[in-house]
C-alpha beads as a LAMMPS data file, in Angstrom:
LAMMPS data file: protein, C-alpha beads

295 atoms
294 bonds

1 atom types
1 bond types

-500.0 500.0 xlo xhi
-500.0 500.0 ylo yhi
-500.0 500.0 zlo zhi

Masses

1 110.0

Atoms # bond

1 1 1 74.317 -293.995 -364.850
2 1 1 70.839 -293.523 -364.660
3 1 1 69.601 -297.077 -364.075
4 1 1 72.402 -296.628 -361.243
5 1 1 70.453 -293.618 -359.954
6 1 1 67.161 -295.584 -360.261
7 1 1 68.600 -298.367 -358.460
8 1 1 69.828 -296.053 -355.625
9 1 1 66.184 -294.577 -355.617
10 1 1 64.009 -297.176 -355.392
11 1 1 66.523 -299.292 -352.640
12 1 1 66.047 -295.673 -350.585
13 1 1 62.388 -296.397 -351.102
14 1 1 62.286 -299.991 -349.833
15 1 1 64.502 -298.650 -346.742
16 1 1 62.067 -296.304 -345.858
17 1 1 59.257 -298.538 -346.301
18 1 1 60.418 -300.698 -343.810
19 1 1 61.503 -297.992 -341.041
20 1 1 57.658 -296.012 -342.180
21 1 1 55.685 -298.422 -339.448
22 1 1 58.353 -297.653 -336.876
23 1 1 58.519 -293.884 -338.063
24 1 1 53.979 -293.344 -337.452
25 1 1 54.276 -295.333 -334.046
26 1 1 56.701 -293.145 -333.055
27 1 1 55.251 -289.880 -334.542
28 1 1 51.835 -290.864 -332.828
29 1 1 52.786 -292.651 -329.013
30 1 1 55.943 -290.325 -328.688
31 1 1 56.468 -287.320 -330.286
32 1 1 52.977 -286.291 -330.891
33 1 1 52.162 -286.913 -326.649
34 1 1 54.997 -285.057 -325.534
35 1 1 53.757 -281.716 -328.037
36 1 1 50.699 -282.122 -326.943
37 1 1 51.671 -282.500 -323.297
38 1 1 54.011 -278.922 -323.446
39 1 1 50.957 -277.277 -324.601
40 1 1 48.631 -278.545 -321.811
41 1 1 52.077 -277.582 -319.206
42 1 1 50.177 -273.750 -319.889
43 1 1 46.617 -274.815 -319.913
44 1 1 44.764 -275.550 -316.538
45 1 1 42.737 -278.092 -318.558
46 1 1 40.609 -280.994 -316.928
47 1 1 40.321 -283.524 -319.534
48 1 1 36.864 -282.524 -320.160
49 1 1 36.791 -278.656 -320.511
50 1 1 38.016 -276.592 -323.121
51 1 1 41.913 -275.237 -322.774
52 1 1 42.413 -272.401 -320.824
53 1 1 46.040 -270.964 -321.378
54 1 1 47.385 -269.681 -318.249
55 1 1 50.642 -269.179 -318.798
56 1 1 53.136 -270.181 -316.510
57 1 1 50.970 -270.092 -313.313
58 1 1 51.268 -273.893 -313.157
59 1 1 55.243 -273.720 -313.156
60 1 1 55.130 -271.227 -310.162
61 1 1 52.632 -273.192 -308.408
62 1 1 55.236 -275.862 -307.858
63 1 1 57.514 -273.703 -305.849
64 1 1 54.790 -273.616 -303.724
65 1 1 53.410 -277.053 -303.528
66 1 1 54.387 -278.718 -300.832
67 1 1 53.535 -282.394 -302.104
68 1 1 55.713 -281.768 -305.504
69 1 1 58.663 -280.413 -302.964
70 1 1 58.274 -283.766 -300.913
71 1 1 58.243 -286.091 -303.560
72 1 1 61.055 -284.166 -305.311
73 1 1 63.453 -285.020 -302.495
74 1 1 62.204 -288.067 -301.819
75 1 1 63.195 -289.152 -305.343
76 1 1 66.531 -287.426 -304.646
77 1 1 67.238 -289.656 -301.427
78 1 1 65.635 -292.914 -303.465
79 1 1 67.929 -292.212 -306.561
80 1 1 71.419 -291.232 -304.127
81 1 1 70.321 -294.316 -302.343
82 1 1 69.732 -296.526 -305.191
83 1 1 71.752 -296.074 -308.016
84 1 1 75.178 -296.642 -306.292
85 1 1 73.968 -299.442 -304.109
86 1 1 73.288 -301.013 -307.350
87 1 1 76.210 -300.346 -309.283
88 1 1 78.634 -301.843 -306.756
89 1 1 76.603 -304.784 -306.375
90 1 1 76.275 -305.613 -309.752
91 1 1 79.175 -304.683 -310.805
92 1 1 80.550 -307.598 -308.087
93 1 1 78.568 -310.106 -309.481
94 1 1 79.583 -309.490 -312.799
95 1 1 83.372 -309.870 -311.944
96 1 1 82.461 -312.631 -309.607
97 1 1 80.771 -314.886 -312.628
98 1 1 83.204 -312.975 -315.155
99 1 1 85.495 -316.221 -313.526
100 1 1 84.321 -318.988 -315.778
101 1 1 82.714 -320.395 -312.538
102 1 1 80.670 -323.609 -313.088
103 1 1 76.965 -323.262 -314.026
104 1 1 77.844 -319.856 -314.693
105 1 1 74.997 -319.960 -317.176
106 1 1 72.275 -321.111 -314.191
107 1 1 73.481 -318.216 -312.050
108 1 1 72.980 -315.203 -314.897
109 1 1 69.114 -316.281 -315.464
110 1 1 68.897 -316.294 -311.404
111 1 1 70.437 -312.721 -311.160
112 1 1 68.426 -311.466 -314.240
113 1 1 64.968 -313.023 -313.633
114 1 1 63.787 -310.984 -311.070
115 1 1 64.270 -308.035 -313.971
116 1 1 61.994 -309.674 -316.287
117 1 1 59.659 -310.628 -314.026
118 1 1 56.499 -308.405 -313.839
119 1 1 56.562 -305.639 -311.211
120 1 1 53.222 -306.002 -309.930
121 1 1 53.980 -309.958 -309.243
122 1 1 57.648 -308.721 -307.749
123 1 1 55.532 -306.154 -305.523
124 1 1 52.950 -309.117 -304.133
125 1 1 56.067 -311.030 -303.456
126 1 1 57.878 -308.454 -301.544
127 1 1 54.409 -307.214 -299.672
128 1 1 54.527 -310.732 -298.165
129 1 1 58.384 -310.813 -296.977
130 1 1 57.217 -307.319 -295.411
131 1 1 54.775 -308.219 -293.797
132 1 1 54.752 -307.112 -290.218
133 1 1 53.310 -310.238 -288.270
134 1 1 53.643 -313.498 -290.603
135 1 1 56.423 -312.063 -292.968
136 1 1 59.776 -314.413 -293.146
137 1 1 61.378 -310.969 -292.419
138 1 1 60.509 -310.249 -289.527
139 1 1 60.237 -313.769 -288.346
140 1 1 64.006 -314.093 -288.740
141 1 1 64.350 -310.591 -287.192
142 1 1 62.216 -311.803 -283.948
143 1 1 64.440 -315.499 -283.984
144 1 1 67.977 -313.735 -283.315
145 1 1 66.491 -311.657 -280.583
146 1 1 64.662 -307.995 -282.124
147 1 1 61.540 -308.131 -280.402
148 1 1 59.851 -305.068 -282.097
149 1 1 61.465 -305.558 -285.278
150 1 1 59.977 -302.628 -288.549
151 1 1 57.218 -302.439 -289.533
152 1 1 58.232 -301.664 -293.200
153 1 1 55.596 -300.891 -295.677
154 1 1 53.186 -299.010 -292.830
155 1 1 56.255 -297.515 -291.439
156 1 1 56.866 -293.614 -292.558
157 1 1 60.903 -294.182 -291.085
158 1 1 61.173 -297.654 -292.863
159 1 1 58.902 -297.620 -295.899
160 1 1 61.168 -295.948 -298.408
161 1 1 63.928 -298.205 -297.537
162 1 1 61.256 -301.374 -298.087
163 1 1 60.924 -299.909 -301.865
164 1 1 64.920 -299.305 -302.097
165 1 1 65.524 -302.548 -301.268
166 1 1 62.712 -304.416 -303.326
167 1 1 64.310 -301.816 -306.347
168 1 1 67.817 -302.995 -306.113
169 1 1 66.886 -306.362 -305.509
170 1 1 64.800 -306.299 -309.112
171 1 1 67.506 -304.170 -310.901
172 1 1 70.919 -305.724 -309.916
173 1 1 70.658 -308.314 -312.876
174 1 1 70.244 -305.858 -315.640
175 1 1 73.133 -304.033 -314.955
176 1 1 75.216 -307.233 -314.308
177 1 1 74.356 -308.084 -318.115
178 1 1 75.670 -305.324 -318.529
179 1 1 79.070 -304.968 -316.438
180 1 1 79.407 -308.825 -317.861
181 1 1 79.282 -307.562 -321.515
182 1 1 81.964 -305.120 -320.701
183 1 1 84.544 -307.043 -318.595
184 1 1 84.472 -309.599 -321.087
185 1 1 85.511 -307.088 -323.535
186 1 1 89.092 -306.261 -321.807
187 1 1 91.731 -307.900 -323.194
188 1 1 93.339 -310.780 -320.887
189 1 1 96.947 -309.655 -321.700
190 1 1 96.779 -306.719 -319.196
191 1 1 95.784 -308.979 -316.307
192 1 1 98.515 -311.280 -317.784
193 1 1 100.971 -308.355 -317.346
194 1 1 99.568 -307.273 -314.098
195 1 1 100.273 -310.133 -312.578
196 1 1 104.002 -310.235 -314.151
197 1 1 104.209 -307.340 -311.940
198 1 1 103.007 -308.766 -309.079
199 1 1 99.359 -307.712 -308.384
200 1 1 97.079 -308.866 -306.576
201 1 1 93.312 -309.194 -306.916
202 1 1 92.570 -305.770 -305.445
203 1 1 95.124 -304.381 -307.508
204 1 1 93.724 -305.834 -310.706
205 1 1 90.284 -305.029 -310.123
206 1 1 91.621 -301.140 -309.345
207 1 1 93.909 -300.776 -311.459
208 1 1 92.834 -302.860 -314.474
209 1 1 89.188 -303.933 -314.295
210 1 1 87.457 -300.559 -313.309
211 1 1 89.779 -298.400 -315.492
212 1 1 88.685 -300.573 -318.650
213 1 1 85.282 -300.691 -317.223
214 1 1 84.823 -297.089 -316.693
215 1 1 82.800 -296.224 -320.017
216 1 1 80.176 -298.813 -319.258
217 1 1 80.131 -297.725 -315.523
218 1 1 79.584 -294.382 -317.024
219 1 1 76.580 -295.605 -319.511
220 1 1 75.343 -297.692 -316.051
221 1 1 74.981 -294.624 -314.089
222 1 1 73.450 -292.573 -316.474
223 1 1 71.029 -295.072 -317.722
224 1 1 70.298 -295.489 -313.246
225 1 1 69.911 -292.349 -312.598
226 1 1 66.549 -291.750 -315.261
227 1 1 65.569 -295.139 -314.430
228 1 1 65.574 -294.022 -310.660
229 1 1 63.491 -290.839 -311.645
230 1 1 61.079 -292.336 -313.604
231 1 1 60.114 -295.022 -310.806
232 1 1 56.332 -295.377 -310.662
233 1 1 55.341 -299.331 -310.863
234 1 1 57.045 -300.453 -307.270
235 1 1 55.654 -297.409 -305.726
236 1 1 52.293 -297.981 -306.938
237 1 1 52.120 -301.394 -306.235
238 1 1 53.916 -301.335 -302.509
239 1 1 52.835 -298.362 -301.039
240 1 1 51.026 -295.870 -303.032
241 1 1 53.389 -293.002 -302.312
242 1 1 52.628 -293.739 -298.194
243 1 1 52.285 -293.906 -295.701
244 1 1 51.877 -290.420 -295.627
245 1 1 53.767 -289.069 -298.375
246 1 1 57.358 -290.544 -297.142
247 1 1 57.594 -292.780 -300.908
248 1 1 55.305 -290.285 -302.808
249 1 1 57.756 -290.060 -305.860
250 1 1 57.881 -287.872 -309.008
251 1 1 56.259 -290.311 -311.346
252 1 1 53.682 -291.330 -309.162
253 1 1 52.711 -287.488 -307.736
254 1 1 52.139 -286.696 -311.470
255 1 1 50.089 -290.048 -312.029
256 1 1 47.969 -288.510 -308.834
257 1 1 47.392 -285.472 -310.402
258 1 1 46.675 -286.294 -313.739
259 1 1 44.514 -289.210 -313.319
260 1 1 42.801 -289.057 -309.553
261 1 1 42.410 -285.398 -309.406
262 1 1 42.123 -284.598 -313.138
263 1 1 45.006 -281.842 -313.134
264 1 1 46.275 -282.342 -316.370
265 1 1 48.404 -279.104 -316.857
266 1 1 49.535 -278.853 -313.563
267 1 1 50.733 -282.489 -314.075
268 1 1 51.983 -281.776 -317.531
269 1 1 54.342 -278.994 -315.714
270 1 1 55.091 -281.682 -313.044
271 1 1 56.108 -283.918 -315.667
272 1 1 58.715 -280.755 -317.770
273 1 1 60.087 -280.104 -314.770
274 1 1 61.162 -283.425 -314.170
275 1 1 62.239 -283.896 -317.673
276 1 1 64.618 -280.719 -317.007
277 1 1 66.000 -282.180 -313.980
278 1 1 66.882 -285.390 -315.340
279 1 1 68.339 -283.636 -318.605
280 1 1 70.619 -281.186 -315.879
281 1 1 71.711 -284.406 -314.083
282 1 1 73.000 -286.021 -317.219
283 1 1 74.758 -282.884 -318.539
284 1 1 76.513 -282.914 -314.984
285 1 1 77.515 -286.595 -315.296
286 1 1 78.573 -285.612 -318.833
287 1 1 80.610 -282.955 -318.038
288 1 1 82.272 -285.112 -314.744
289 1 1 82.827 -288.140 -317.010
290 1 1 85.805 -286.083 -318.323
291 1 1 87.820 -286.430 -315.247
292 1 1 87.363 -290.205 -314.454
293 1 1 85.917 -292.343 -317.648
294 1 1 88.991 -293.556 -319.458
295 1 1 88.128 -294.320 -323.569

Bonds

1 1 1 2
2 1 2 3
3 1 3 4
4 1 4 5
5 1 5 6
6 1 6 7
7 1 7 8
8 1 8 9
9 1 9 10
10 1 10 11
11 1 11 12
12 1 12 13
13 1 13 14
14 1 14 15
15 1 15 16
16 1 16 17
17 1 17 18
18 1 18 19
19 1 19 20
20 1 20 21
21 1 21 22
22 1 22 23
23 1 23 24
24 1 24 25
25 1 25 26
26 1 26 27
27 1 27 28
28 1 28 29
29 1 29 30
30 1 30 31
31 1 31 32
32 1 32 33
33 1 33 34
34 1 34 35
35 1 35 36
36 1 36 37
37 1 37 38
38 1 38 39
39 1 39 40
40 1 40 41
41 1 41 42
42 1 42 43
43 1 43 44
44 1 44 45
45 1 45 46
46 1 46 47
47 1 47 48
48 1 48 49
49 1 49 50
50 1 50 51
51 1 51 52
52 1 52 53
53 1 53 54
54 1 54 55
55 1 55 56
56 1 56 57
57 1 57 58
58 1 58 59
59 1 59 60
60 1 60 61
61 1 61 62
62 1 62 63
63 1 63 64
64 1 64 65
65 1 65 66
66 1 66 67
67 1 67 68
68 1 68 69
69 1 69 70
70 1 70 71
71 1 71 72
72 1 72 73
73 1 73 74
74 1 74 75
75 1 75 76
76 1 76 77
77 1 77 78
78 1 78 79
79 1 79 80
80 1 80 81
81 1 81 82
82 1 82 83
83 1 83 84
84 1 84 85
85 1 85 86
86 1 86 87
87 1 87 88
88 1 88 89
89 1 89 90
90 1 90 91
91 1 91 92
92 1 92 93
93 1 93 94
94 1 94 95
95 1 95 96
96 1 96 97
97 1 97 98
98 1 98 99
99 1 99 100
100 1 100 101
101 1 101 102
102 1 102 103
103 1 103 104
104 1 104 105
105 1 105 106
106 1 106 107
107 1 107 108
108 1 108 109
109 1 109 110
110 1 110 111
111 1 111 112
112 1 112 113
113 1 113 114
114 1 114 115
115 1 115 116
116 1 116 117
117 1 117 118
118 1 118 119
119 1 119 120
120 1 120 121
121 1 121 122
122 1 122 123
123 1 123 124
124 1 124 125
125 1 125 126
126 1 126 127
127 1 127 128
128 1 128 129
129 1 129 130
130 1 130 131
131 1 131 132
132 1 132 133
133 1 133 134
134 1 134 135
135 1 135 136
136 1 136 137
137 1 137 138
138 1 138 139
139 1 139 140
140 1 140 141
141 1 141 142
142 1 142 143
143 1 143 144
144 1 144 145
145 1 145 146
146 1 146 147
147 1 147 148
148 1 148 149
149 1 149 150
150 1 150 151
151 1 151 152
152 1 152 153
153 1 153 154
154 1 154 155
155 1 155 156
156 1 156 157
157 1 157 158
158 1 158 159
159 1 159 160
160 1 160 161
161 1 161 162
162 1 162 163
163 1 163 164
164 1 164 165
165 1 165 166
166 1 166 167
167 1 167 168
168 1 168 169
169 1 169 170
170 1 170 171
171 1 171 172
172 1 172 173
173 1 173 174
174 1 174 175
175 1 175 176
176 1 176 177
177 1 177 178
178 1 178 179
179 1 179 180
180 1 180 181
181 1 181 182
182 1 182 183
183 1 183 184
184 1 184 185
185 1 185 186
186 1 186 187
187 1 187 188
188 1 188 189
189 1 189 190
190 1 190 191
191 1 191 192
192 1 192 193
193 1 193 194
194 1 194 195
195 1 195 196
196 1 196 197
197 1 197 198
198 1 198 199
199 1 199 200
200 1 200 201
201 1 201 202
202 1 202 203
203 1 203 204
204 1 204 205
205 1 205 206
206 1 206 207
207 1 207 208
208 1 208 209
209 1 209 210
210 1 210 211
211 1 211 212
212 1 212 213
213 1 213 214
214 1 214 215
215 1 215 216
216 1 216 217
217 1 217 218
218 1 218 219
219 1 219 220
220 1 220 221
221 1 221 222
222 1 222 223
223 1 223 224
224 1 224 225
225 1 225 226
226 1 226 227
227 1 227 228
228 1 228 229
229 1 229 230
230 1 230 231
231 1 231 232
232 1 232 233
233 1 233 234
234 1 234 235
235 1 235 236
236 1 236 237
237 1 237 238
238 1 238 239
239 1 239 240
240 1 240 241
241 1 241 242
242 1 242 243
243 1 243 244
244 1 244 245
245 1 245 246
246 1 246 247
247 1 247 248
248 1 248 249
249 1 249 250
250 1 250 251
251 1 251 252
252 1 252 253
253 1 253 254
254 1 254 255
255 1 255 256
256 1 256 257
257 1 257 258
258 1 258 259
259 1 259 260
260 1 260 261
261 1 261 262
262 1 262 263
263 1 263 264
264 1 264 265
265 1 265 266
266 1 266 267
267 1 267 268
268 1 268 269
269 1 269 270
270 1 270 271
271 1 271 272
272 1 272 273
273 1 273 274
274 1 274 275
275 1 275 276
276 1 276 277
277 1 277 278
278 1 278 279
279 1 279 280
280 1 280 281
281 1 281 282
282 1 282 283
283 1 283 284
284 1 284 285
285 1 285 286
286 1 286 287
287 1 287 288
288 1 288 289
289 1 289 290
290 1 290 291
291 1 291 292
292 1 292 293
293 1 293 294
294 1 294 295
């Protein structure tokens, strides 16, 4: 019994030898940043000075910042925009190369590429296809008869749509991957019944496919809906947060304050509340997930 216990000892030792590099890098880049960055929320600190507690000043000076207010609903509209747009269409894809269609193989690296690819080389891409005068864009705009087609990217009416688009474009594979991994875990015998019944392909894919589906749907939108929040590399690279403000985001308005104009408590606030809204979204989804998500 008590070599048994020693045995048990030292193989709990060896486990946590191996998880003890994972454990510090986590204590130091994650946990230890996000202490330090609730205790600079209350501090009107520069980066250089010493810490001034101020309490909650720099929470209440949000409800009156008109900047934080702008790119708060701008990331609203660019997250109700985005996230379903990109659920349906990869969802689509998925079932559409869920067939066993030839080079199936070819046509999941195309889809997911663009995911993988760095955002900064995505954004160059995209600037070019945007382009007002010598972009393919509007070329093919101007060849079927718009004479004064968008000007996109320097356009305050057009420019968030530019980034939704480039953003769905980049994220549709990722979330194929995963709508693939779940449709090809539903067994074959209900379609096999379904169609004893006499159902057609809409029918299936209502009645069978997104039923089954609905759990990884549910993980998809969740996982969508932070992702949309925490946007910050295509807005950087496209636009900035302009013209004007019209894409000046969450992310990137606390990037602005923190690092440009050296707020780093007022962008430590910027950053809790956003935290808190994305952890009241997901409680909602949570708590709707009841009436729709079949397990």
């Amino acid at each position: 019994m008590s070599n048994r216990k020693k045995s048990i000892r030292r193989n709990r030792l060896k486990g946590y030898a191996f998880l003890l590099p994972n454990i510090i890098g986590f204590a130091i880049f994650t946990f230890l940043p996000v202490v330090v960055s609730m205790v600079l929320s209350f501090t009107d600190w520069d980066g250089f000075g010493e810490l001034n507690f101020i309490g909650f000043k720099n929470y209440m000076n949000l409800f009156s910042d008109s900047t934080f207010q702008i790119s708060l609903w701008n990331n609203i509209y660019f997250t109700a925009i985005s996230v379903p747009v990109t659920m349906i269409l990869a969802l689509l894809v998925a079932v559409a190369l869920n067939k066993g269609i030839k080079g199936i193989k070819i046509y999941r690296m195309a889809f997911f590429l663009p995911y993988i690819t760095a955002a900064l080389a995505v954004a160059v891409v995209w600037q070019l296809l945007y382009h007002p005068s010598m972009g393919p864009i509007n070329g093919f705009l101007r060849s079927i008869g718009i004479d004064n087609p968008p000007r996109w990217l320097s356009s305050t009416k057009w420019a968030m749509t530019s980034v939704i688009i480039m953003y769905i474009w980049k994220m549709i594979g990722y979330y194929m991957i995963i709508f693939l991994a779940g449709l090809q875990g539903i067994p074959k015998n209900l379609y096999e019944a379904a169609n004893i019944d006499g159902a057609n392909s809409w029918h299936k894919f209502r009645k069978v496919t997104v039923p089954m589906l609905s759990p990884v749907i549910f993980f998809a939108v969740i996982i969508g809906v932070i992702n949309s929040f925490k946007v910050f590399t295509e807005i950087y690279a496209l636009t900035e947060g302009g013209p004007g403000r019209s894409t000046n985001v969450l992310v990137y308005n606390i990037y602005v304050e923190a690092f440009q104009k050296y707020n780093l408590g007022y962008a430590s606030a910027m950053a809790y509340v956003l935290f808190a809204i994305i952890v009241l979204i997901t409680l909602i989804q949570f708590r709707g997930q009841k009436k729709w998500v079949n397990y």
